[in-house]
Each structure stands twice: as structure tokens, then as C-alpha cells.
C-alpha atoms as an extended CHARMM CRD file, in Angstrom:
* protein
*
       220  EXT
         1         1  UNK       CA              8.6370000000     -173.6980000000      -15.3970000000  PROA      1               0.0000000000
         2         2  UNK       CA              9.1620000000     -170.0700000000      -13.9350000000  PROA      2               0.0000000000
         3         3  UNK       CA              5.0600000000     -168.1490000000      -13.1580000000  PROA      3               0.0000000000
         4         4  UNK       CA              5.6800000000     -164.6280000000      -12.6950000000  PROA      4               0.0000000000
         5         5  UNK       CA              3.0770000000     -163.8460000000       -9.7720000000  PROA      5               0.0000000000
         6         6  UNK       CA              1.4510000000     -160.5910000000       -9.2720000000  PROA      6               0.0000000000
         7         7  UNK       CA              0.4670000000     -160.0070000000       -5.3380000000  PROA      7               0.0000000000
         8         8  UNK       CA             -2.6770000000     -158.0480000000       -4.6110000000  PROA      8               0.0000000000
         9         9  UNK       CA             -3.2290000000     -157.2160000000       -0.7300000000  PROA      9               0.0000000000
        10        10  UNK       CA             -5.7340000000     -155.6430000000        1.6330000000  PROA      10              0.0000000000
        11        11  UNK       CA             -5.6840000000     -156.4190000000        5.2630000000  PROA      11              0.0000000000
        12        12  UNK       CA             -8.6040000000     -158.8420000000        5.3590000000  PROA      12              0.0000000000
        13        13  UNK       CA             -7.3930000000     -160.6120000000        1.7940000000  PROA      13              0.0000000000
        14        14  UNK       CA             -4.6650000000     -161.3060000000       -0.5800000000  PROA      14              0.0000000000
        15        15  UNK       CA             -4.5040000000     -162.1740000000       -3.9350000000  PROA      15              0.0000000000
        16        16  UNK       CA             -2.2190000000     -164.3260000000       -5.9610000000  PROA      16              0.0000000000
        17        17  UNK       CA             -1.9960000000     -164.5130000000       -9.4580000000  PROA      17              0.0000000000
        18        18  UNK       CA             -0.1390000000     -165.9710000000      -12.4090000000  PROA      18              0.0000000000
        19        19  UNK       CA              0.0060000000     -162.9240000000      -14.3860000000  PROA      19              0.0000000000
        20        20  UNK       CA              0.6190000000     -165.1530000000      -18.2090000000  PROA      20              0.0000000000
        21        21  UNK       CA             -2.3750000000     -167.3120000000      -16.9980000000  PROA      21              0.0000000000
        22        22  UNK       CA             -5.4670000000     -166.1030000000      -16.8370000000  PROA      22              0.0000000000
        23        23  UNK       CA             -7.8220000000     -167.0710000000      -14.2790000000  PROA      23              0.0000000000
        24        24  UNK       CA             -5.2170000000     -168.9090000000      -12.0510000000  PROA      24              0.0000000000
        25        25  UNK       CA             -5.7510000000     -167.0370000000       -9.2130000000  PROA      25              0.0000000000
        26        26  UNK       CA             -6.5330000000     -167.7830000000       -5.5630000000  PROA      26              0.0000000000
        27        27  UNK       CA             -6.9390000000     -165.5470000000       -2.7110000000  PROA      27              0.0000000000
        28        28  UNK       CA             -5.9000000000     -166.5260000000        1.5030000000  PROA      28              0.0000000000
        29        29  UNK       CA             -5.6330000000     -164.1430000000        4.4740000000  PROA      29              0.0000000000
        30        30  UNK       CA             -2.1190000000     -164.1860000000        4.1890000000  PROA      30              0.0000000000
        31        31  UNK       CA              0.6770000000     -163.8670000000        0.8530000000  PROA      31              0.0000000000
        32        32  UNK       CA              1.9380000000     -167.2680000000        2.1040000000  PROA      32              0.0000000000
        33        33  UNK       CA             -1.7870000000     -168.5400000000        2.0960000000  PROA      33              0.0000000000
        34        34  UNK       CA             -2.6960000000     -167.2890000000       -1.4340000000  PROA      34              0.0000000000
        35        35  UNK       CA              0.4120000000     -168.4470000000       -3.0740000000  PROA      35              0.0000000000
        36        36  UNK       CA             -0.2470000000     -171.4720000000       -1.4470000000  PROA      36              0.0000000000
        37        37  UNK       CA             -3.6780000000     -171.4560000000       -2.7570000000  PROA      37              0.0000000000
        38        38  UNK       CA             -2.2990000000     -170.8240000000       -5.8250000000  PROA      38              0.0000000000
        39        39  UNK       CA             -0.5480000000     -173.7440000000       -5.9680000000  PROA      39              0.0000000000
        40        40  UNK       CA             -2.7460000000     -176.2350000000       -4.9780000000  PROA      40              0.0000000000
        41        41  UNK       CA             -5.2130000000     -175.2200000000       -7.9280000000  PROA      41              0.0000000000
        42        42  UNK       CA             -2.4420000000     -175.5850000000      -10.3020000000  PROA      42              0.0000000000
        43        43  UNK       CA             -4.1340000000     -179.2660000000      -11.5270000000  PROA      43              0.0000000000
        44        44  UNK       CA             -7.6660000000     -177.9420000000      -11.7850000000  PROA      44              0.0000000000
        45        45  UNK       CA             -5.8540000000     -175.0180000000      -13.6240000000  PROA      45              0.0000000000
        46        46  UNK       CA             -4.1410000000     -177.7660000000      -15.9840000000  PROA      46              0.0000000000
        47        47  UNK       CA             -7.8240000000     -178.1470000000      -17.2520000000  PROA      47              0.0000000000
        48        48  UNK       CA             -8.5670000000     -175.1760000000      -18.3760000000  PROA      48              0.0000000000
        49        49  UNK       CA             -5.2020000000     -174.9250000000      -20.6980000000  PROA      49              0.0000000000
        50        50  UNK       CA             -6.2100000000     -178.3370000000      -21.9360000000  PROA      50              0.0000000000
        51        51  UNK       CA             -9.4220000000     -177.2440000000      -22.9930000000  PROA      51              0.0000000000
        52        52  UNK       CA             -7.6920000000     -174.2070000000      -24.7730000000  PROA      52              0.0000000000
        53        53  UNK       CA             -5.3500000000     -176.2620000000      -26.7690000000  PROA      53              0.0000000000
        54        54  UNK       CA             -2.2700000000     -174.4780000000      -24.4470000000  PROA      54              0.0000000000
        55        55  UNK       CA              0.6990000000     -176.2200000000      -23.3660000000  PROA      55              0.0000000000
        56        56  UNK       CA              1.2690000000     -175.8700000000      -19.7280000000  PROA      56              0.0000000000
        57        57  UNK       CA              2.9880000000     -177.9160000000      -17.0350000000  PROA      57              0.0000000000
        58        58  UNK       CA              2.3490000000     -177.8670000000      -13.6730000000  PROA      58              0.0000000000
        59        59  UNK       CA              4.5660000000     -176.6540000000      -11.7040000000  PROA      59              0.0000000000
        60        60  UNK       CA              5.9940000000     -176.4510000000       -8.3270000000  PROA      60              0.0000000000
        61        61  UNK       CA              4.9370000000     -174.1230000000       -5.8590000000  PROA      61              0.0000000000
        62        62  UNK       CA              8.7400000000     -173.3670000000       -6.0260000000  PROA      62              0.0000000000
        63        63  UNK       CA              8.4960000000     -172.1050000000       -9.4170000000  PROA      63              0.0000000000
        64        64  UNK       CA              6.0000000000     -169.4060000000       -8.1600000000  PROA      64              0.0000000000
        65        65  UNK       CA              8.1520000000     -166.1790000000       -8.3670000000  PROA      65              0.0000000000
        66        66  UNK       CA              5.7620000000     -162.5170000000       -7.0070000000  PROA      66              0.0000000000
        67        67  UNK       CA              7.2280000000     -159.7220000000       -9.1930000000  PROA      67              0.0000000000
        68        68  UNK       CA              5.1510000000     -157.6070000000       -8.3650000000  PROA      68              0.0000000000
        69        69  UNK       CA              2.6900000000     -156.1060000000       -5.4190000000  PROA      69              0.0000000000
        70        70  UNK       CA              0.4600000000     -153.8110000000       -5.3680000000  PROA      70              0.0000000000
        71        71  UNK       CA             -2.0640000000     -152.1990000000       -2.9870000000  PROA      71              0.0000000000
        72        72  UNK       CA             -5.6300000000     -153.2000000000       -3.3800000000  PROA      72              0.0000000000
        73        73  UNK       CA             -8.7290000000     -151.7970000000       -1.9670000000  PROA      73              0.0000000000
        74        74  UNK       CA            -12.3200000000     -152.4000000000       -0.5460000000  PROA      74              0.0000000000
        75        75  UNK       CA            -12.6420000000     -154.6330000000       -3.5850000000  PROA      75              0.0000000000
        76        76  UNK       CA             -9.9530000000     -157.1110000000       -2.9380000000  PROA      76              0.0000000000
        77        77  UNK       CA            -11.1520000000     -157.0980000000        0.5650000000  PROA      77              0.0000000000
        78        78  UNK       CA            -14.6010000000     -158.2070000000       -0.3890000000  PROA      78              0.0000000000
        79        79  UNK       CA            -12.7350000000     -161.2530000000       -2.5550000000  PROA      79              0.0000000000
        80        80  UNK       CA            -12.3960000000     -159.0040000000       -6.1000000000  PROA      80              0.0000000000
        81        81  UNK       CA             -8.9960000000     -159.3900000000       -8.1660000000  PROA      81              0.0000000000
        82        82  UNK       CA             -9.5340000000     -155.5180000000       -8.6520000000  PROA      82              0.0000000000
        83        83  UNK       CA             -6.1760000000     -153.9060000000       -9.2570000000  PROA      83              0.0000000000
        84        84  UNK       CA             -4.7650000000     -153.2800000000      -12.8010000000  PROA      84              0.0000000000
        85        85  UNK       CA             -1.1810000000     -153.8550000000      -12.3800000000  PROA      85              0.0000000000
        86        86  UNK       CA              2.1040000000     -152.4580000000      -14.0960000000  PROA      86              0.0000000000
        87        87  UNK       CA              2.0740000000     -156.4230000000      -15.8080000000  PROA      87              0.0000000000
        88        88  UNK       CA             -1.0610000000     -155.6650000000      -17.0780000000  PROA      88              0.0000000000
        89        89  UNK       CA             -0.0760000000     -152.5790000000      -18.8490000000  PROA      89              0.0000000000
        90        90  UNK       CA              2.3050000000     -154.5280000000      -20.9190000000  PROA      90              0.0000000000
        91        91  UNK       CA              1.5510000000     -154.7800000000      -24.7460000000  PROA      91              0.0000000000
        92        92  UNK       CA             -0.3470000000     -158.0260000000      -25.9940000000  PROA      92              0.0000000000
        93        93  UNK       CA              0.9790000000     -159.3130000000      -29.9310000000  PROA      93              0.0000000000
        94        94  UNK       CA             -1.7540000000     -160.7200000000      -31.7600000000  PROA      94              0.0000000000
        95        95  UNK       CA             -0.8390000000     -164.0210000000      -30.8980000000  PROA      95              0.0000000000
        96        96  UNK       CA             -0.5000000000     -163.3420000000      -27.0570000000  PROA      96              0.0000000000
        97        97  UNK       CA             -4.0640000000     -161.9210000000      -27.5100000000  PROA      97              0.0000000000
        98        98  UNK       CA             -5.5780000000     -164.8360000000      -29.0910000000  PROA      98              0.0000000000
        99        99  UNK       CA             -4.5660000000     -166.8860000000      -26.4260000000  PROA      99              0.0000000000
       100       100  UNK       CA             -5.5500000000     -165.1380000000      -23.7390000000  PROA      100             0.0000000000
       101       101  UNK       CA             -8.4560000000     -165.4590000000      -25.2850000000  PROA      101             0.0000000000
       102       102  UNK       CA             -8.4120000000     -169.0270000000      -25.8800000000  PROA      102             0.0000000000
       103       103  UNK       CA             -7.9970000000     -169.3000000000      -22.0680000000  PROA      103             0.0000000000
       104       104  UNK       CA            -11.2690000000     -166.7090000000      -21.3800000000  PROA      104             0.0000000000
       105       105  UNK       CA            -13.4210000000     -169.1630000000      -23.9230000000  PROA      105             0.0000000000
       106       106  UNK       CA            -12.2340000000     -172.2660000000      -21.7240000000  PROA      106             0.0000000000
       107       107  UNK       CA            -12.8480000000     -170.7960000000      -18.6590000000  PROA      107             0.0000000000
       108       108  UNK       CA            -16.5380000000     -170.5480000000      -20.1340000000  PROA      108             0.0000000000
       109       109  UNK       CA            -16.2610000000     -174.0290000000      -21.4810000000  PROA      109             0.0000000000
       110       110  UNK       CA            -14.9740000000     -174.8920000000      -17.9370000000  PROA      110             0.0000000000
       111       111  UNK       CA            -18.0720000000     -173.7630000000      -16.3930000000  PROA      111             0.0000000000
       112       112  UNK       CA            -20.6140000000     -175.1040000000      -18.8520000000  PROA      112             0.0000000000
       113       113  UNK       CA            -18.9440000000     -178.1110000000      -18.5070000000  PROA      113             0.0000000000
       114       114  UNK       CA            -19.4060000000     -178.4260000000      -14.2150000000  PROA      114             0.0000000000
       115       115  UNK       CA            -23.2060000000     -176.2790000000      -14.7420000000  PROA      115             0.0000000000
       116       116  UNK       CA            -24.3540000000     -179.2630000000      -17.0790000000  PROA      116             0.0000000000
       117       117  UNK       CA            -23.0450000000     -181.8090000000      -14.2140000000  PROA      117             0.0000000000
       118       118  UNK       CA            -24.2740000000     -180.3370000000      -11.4730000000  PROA      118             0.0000000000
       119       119  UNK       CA            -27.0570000000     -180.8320000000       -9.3200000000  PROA      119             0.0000000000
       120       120  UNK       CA            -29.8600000000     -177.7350000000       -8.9010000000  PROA      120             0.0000000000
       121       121  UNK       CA            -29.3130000000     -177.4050000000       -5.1990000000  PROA      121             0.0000000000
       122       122  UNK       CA            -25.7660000000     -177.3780000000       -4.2550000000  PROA      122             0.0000000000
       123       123  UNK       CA            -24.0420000000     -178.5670000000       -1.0190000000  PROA      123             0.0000000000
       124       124  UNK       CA            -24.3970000000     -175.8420000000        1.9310000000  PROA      124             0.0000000000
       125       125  UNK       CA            -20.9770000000     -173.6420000000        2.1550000000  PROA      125             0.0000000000
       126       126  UNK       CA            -19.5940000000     -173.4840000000        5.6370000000  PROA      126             0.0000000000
       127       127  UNK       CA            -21.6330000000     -171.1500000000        7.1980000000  PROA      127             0.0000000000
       128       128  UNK       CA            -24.6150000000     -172.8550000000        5.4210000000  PROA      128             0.0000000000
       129       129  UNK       CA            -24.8790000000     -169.6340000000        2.6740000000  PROA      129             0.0000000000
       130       130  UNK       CA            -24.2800000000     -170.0100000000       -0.9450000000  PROA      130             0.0000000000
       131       131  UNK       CA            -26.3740000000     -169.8250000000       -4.6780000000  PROA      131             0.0000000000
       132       132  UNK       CA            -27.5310000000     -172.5500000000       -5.9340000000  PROA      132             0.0000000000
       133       133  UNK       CA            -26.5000000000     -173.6110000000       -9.3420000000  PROA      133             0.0000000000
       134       134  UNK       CA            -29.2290000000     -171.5370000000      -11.1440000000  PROA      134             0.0000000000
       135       135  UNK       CA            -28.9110000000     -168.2700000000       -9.4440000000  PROA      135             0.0000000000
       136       136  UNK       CA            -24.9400000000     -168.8990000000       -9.3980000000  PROA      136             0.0000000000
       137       137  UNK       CA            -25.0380000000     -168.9270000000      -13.4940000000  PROA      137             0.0000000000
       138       138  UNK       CA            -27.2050000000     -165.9470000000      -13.7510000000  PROA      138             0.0000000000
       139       139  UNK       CA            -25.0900000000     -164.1230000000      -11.5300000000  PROA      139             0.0000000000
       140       140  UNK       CA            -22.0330000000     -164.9420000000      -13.8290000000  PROA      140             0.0000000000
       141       141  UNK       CA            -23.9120000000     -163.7040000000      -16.7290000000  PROA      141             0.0000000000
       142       142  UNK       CA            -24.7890000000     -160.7450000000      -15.5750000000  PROA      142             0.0000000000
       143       143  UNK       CA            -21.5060000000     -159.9160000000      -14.2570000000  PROA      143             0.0000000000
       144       144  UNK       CA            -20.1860000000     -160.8090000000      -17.8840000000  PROA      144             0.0000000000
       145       145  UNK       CA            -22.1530000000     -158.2650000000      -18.8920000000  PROA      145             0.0000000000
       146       146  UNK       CA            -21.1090000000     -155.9020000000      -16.8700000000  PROA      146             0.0000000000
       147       147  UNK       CA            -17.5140000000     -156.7770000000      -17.6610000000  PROA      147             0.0000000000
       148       148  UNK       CA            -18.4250000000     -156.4600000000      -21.5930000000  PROA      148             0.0000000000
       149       149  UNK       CA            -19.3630000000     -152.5580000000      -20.8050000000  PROA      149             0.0000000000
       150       150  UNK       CA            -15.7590000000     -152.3760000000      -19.3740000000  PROA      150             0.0000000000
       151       151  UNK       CA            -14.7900000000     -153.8570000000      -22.9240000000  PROA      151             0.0000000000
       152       152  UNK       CA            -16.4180000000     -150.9270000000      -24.8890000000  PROA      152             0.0000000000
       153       153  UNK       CA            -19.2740000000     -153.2400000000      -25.9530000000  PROA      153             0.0000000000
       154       154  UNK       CA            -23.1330000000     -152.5100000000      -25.3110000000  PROA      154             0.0000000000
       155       155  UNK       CA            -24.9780000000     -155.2910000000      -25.4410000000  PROA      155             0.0000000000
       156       156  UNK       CA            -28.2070000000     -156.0850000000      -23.5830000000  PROA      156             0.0000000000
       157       157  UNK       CA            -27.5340000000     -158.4160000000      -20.3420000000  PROA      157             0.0000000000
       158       158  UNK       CA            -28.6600000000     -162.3860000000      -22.1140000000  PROA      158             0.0000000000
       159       159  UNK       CA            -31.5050000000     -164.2600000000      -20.2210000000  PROA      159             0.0000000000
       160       160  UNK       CA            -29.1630000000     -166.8300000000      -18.5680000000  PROA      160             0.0000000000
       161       161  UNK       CA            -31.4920000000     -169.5600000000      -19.9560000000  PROA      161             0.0000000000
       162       162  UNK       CA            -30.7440000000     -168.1150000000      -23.6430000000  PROA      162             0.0000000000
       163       163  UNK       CA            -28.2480000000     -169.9590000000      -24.7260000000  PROA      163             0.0000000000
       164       164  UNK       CA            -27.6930000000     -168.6070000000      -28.2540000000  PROA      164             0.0000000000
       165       165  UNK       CA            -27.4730000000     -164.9570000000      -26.3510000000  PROA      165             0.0000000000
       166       166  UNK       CA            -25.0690000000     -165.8010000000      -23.5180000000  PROA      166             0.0000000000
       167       167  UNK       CA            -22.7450000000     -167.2110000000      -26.4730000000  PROA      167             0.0000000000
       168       168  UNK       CA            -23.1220000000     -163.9840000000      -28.8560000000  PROA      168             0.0000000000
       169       169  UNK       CA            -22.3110000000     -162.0230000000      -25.6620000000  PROA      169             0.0000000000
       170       170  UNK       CA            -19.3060000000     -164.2260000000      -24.7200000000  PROA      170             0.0000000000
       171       171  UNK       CA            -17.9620000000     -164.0370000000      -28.8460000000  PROA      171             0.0000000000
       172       172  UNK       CA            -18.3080000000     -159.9740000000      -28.7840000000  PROA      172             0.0000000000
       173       173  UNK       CA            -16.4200000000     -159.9400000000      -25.6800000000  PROA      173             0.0000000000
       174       174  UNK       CA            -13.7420000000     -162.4150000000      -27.3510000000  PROA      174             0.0000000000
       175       175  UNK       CA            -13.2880000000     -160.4200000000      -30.2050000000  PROA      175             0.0000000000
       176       176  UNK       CA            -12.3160000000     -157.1620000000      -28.4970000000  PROA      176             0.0000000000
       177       177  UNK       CA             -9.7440000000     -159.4340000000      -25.9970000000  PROA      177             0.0000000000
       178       178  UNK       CA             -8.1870000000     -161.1800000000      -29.6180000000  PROA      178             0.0000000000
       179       179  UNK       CA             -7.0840000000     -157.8170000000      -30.8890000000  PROA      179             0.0000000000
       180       180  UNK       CA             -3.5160000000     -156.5070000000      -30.1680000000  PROA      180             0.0000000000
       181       181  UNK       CA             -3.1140000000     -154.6410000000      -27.6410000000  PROA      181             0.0000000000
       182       182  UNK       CA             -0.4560000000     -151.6200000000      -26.8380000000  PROA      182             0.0000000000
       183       183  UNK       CA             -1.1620000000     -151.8580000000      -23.0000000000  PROA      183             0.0000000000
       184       184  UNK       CA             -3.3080000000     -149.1330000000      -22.6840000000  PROA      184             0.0000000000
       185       185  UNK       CA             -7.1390000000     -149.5230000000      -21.1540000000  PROA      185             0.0000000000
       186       186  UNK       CA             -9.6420000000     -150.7130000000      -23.6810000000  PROA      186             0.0000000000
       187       187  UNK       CA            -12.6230000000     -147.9630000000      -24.9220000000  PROA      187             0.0000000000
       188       188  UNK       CA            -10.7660000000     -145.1460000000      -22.6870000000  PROA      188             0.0000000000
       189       189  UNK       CA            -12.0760000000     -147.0690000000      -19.0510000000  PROA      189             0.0000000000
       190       190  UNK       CA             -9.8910000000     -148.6220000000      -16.9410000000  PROA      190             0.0000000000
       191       191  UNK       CA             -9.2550000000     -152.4550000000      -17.9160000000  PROA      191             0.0000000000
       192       192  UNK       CA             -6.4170000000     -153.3660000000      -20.1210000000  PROA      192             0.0000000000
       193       193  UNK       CA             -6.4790000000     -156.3440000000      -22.1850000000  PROA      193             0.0000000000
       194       194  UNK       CA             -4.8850000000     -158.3580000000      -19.8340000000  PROA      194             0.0000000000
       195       195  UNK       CA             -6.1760000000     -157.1960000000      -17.0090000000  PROA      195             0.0000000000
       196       196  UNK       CA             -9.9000000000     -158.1150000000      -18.9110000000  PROA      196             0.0000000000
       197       197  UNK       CA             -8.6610000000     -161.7880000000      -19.6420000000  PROA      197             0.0000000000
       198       198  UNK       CA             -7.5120000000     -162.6200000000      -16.0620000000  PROA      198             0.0000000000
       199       199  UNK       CA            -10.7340000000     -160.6490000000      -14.0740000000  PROA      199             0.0000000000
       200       200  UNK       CA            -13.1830000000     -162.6540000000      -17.0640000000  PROA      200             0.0000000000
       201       201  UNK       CA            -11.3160000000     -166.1090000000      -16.4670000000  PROA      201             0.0000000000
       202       202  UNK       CA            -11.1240000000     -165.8840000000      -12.5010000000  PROA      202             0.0000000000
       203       203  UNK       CA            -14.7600000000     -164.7830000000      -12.3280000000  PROA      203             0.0000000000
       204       204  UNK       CA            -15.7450000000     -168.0470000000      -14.0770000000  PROA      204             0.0000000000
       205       205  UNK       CA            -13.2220000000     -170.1480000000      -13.0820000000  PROA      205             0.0000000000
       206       206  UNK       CA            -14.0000000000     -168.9620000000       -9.1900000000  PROA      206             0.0000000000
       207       207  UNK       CA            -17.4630000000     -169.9220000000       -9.6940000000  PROA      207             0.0000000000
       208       208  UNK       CA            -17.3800000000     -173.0730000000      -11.7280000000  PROA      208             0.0000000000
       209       209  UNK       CA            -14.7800000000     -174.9950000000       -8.8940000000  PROA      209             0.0000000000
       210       210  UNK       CA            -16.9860000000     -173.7480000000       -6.3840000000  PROA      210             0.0000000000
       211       211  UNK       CA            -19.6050000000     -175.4350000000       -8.4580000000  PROA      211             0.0000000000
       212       212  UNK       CA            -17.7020000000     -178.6590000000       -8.7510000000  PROA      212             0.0000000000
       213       213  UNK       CA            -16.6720000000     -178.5780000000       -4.8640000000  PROA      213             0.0000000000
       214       214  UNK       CA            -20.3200000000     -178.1090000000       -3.8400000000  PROA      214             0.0000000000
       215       215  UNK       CA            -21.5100000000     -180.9690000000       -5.8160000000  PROA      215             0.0000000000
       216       216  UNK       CA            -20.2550000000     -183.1860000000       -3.8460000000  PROA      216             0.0000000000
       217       217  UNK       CA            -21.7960000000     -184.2280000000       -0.5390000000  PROA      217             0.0000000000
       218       218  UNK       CA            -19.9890000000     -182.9040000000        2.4250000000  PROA      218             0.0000000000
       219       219  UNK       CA            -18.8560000000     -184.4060000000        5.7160000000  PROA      219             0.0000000000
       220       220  UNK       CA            -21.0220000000     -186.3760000000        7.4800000000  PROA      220             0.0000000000
């Protein structure tokens, strides 16, 4: 099983990500680290196709091929996926579409999934920062809505505790990712379809392992 990786670098981080997956995408200091990254999240990844009713198999780290680099900025530097790449410029059928954004919807799924599991104060990072569950799912919402704007869509930002309202927001931004797409930006901005579905998925998907990884007691 061949992943076409896309290689995103600044010199504090580097991205690497499996441009036909969406959301499988892990960052290091190094290209060596992230792919390596990469590949160890392949499993948890596994879970997320599951959920969408995708195929997938995981593969070897061998079977991680970069394509493609590119030059990111102060964003990827701050830990941001933030360069639209040539891959994301190419065209998306209307059945490519709909599963990219079958993935997006699991990624959400994902995340509800490890929220409804998790315990309100979560396990200290490292250097003892880190939201808490709570403030960690209101800051996904609100960057969802931020990312809906970059979708053409204006919708208010949902109360994170209205449930009905994050969902509307999450199907409006659906619909605009299941149309086909000719490669071009979406609403004359910057984000291409594909580019939307892997920045959406990683977002979540970023947030709802460090969910499940904080859950857990640490180290004595």
C-alpha cells in the first residue's frame, strides 16, 4: 500500500502528511521524525477510516513515499499544517469528495467519541500546560468556525455545549467539502477542497488523541 506524503518544513517543525488521507498527519523536529510520527499513528489512523466506512490497511513506514515539499512558514512553526500544496490543487470527482468527507465527519465522530470518555481535568502535558477537556472542545469549535468562513459559509460560532448547533455547523461545512471540486480555492480564499478536508480532520484528530493520551494517568 503506496501513501503519497506531502512534506511541510520550517526550521523549528516539520510536517508529514498522507496527502489521500485526511487528518493523518504528524509533525517532529526533523523529516525523519515526522514521517516517523507518521507512521506510528498509522493504527489510531485505522480508526478513523473504520468509522468512515473506508477501506484502508496499514501500512509500513516503508510504504511512506514524500512527493512533494514545500516551504512553510510562522504557521507550521507554531505546529499549523498551513501550506496548500500543488496535491491539493488537484481536482476532487464527486466520489473523491464524498469521502473526504466521510473522513472529516469521522474525525468529528472520533473526537466525540474520546470527549464523551474523558475525564474533565486531563493529565498535565510535559511542561505541566495544557486545556482541559472543556476548554479543549470549545477551542475546536471555534476554530471550526473559523475554518467554515474559509469554506464560504457564515454561520454564527455554536455554544460548544449546543449540541444540535455544533452538528448544523459541522453538516454546512460537509456539504461544501462533498461537492466536486476542479482544484481551485473554495469561495475565491485560499483553501482548496482538499486542502479543507486534511486542515478540518488534523485539527480534530490532533486534539481528540491528545485527549485520549491525557486521559490516562502518567508516570509515576
Amino acid at each position: 500500500m503506496a501513501i503519497e506524503v506531502s512534506i511541510e518544513s520550517s526550521p523549528k517543525k516539520v510536517f508529514a502528511a498522507a496527502m489521500d488521507w485526511p487528518g493523518w498527519s504528524r509533525s517532529g523536529k526533523t523529516e525523519a521524525l515526522a514521517i516517523e510520527a507518521l507512521d506510528v499513528y498509522a493504527p489510531r489512523y485505522a480508526v478513523v477510516t473504520r468509522v468512515a466506512g473506508l477501506p484502508f490497511t496499514i501500512p509500513k513506514q516503508a510504504d511512506l513515499h514524500v512527493v512533494e515539499r514545500v516551504v512553510g512558514g510562522a504557521g507550521t512553526a507554531f505546529g499549523v499544517p498551513s501550506s496548500v500544496t500543488e496535491l491539493d490543487r488537484r481536482a476532487a470527482s464527486a466520489a473523491e469528495a464524498e469521502r473526504l468527507a466521510a473522513i472529516v465527519g469521522a474525525a468529528w465522530t472520533v473526537l466525540d467519541r474520546l470527549v464523551a470518555g474523558a475525564p474533565a481535568e486531563l493529565r498535565k502535558g510535559p511542561r505541566g500546560g495544557g486545556r482541559d477537556r472543556d476548554k479543549m472542545v470549545a477551542h475546536v469549535v471555534d476554530a471550526d468556525a473559523a475554518y467554515a468562513r474559509e469554506l464560504g459559509l457564515r454561520l454564527p460560532t455554536p455554544d460548544p455545549e449546543d449540541r444540535a448547533a455544533v452538528a448544523a455547523q459541522r453538516a454546512a461545512m460537509l456539504a461544501v467539502l462533498r461537492l466536486p471540486s476542479d482544484g481551485t480555492p473554495l469561495a475565491g480564499r485560499r483553501w482548496t477542497t482538499r486542502y479543507a478536508a486534511r486542515r478540518i480532520a488534523w485539527h480534530a484528530l490532533d486534539h481528540a488523541w491528545e485527549i485520549e493520551d491525557r486521559s490516562v494517568p502518567g508516570p509515576a
